[in-house]
C-alpha positions, 0 to 999 in steps of 0.5 A, spaced: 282 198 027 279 206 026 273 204 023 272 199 030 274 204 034 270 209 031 263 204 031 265 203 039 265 212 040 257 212 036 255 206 041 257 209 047 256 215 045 248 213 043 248 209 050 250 215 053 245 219 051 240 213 052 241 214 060 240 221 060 234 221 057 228 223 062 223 219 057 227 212 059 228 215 066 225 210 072 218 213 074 217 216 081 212 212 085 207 215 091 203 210 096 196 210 096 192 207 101 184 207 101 179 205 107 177 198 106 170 197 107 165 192 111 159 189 107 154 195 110 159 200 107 162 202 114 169 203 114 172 196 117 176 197 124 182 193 126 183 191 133 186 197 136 180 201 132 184 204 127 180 203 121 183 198 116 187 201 108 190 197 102 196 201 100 199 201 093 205 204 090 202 207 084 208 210 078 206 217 077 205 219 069 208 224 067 203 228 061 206 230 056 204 237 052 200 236 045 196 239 040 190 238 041 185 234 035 181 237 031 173 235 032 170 232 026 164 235 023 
């Protein structure tokens, strides 16, 4: 019976730490819209002569810090 509970500690303990780990955190997104444009290069207009955008939901990497690679000769 100890060694169960004691095996149950470890796991919720493992998941605990799991959950607060920023690495397996969900990424933040941005929206990001760009001109659409017609075959002249022009940028294309809507009927109320807004010009018209393709916008995307894009998840923001985060860079993380490294040595660098030492070039070869």
């Amino acid at each position: 019976m100890k060694s169960l509970f004691y095996s149950l500690c470890v796991v919720a303990g493992t998941l605990a730490l799991a959950y607060n780990n920023p690495a397996f955190a969900e990424p933040e997104t941005k929206k990001v819209c760009i001109d659409v444009k017609d075959k002249d290069g022009k940028p294309a207009k809507d009927a109320k002569g807004n010009p018209k955008q393709n916008c995307k939901e894009v998840k923001v990497h985060q860079k993380l810090e490294g040595t660098k690679v030492p070039d070869k000769k």
